[in-house]
DRENPA-3360 file (N, C-alpha, C; in nm, 2 decimals, always signed):
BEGIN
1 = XXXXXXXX = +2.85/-0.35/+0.70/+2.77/-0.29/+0.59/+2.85/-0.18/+0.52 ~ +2.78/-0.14/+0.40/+2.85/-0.07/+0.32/+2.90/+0.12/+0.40 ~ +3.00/+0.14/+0.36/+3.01/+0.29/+0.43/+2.89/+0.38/+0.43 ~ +2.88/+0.44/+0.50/+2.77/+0.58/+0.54/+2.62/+0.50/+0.56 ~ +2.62/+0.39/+0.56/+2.50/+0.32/+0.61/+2.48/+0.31/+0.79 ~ +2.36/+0.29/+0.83/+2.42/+0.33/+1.00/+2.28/+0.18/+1.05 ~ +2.35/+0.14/+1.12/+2.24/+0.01/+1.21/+2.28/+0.06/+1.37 ~ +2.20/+0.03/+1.47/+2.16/+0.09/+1.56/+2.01/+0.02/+1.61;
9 = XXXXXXXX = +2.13/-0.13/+1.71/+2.02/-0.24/+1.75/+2.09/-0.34/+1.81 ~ +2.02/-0.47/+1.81/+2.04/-0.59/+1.87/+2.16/-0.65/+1.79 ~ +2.25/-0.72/+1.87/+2.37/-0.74/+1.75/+2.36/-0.91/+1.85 ~ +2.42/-1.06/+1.75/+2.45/-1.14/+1.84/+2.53/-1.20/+1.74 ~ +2.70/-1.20/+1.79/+2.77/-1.31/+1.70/+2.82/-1.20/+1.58 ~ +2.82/-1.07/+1.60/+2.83/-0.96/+1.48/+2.73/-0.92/+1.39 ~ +2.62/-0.99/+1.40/+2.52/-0.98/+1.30/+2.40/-0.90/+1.39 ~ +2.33/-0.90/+1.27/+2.19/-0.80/+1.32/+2.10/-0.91/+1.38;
17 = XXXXXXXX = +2.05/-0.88/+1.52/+1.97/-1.04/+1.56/+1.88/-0.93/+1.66 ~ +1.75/-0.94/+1.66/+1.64/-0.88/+1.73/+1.60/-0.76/+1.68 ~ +1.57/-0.64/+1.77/+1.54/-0.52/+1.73/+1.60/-0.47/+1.64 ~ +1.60/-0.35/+1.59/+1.69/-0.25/+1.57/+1.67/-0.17/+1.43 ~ +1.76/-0.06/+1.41/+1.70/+0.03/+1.31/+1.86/-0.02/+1.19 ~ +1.79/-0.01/+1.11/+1.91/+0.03/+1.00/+1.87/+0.16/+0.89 ~ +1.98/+0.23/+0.87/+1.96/+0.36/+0.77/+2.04/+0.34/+0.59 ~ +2.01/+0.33/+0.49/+2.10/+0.33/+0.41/+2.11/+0.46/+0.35;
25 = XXXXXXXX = +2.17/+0.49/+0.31/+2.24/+0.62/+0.28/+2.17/+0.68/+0.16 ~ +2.12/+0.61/+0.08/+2.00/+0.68/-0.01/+1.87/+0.74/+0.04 ~ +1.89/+0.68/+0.18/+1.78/+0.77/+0.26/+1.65/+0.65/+0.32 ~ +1.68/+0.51/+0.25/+1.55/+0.41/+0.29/+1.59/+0.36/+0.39 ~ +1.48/+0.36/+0.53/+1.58/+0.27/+0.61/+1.42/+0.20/+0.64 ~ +1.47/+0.08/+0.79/+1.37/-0.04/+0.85/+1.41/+0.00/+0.99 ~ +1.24/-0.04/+1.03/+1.30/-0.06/+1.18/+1.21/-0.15/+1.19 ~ +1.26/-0.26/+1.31/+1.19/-0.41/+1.31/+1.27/-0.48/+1.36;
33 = XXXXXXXX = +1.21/-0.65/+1.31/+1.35/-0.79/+1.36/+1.39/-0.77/+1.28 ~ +1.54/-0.83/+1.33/+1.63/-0.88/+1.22/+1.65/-1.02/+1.28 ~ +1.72/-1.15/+1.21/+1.76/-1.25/+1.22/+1.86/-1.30/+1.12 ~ +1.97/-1.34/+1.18/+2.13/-1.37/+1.07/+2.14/-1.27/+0.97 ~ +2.11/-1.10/+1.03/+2.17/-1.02/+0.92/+2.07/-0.95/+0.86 ~ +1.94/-1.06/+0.85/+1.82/-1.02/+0.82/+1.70/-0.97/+0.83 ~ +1.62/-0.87/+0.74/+1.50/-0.84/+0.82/+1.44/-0.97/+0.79 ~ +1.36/-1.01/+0.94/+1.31/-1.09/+0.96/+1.22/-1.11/+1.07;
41 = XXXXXXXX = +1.04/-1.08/+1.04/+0.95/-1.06/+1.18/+0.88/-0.96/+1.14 ~ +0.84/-0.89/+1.22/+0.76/-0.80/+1.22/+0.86/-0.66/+1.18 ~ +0.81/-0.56/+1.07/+0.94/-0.46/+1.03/+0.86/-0.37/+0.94 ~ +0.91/-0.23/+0.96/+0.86/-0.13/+0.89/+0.96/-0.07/+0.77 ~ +0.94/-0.08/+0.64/+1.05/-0.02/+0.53/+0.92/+0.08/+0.52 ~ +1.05/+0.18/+0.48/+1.02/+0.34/+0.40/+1.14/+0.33/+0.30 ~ +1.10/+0.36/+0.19/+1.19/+0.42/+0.08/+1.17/+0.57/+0.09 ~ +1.28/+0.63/+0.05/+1.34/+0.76/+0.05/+1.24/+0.82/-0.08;
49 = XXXXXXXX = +1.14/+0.72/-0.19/+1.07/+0.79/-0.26/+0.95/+0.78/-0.24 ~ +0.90/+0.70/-0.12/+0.81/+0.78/-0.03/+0.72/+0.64/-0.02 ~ +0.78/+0.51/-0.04/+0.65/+0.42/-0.07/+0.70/+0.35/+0.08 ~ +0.57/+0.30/+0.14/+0.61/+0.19/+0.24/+0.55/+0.11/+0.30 ~ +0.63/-0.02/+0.36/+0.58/-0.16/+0.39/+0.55/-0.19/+0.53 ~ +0.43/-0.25/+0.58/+0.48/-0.24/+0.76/+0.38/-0.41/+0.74 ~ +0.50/-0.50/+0.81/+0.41/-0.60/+0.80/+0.52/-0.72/+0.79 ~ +0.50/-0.87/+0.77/+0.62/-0.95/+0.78/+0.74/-0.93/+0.68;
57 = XXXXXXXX = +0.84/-0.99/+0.77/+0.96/-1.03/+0.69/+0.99/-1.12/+0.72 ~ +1.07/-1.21/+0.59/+1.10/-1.34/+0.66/+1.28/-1.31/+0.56 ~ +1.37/-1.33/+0.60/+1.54/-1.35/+0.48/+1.53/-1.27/+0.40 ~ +1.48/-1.12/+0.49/+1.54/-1.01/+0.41/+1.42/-0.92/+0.29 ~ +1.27/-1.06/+0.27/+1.18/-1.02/+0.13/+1.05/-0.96/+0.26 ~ +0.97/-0.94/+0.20/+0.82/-0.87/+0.21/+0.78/-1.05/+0.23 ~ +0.72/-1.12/+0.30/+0.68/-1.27/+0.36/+0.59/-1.25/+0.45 ~ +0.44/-1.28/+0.44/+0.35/-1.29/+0.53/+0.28/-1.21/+0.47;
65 = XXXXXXXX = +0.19/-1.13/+0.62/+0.05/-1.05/+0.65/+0.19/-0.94/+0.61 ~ +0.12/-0.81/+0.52/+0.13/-0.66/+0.52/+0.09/-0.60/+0.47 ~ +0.11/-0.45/+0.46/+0.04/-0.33/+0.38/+0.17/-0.26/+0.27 ~ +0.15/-0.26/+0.19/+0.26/-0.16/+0.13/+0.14/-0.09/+0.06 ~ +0.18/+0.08/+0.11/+0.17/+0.18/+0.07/+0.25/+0.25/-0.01 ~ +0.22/+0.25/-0.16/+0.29/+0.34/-0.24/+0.22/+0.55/-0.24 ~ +0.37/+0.59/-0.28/+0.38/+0.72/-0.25/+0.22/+0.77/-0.29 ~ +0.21/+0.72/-0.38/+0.07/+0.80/-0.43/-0.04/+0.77/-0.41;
73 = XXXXXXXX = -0.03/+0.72/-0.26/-0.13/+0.69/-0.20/-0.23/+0.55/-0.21 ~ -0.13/+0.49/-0.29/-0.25/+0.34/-0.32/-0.21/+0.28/-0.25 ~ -0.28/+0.16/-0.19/-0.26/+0.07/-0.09/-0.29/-0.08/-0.19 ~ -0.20/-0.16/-0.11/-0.22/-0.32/-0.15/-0.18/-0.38/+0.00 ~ -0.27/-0.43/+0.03/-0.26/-0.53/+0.17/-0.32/-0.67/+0.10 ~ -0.23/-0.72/+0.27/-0.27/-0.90/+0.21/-0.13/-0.98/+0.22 ~ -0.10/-1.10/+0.14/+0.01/-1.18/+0.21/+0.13/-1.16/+0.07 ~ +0.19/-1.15/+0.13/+0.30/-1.14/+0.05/+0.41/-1.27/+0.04;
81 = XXXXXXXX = +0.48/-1.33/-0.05/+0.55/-1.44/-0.08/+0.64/-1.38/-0.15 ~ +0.80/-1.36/-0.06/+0.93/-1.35/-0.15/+0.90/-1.25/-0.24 ~ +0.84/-1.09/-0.16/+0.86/-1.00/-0.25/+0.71/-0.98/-0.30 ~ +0.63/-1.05/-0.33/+0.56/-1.08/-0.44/+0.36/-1.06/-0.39 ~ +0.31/-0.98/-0.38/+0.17/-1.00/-0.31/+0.09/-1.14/-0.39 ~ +0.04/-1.23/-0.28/+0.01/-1.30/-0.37/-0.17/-1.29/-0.28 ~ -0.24/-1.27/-0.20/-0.34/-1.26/-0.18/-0.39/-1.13/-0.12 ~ -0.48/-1.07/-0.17/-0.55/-0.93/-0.14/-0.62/-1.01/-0.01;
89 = X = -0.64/-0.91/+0.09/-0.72/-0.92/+0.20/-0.88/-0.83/+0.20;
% end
């Protein structure tokens, strides 16, 4: 990964595979699955401008059941597809 970024987890084959934390150096980091590199499973993102997601991943996107909380307090739960909320719960 890119310099000053830090992972700190499950590794298999060199890649990120199970647990583990990753930090990127802008300050947002995950902790959760990963699979081939990717978040993937059950995984918590925080952005460094304060908004955050706790709920599936599937190849890296927001996929499934989750909550993302933006900084200012609003909430959107429900299923998310490739990034994208597509049903309110």
């Amino acid at each position: 990964d890119h310099v000053g970024n830090f992972y700190h987890g499950e590794l298999k084959v060199g890649y990120k595979n199970g647990k583990g934390k990753f930090l990127w150096i802008n300050g947002d980091s995950y902790e959760g699955n990963f699979r081939d590199d990717k978040m993937s499973g059950k995984g918590l993102f925080k952005w460094s401008a304060g908004d955050v997601y706790n709920g599936d991943w599937k190849n890296g996107r927001k996929h499934g059941m989750g909550t993302y909380t933006f900084a200012s307090g609003n909430v959107q739960a429900g299923e998310f597809s490739k990034d994208r909320l597509v049903r309110w719960v």
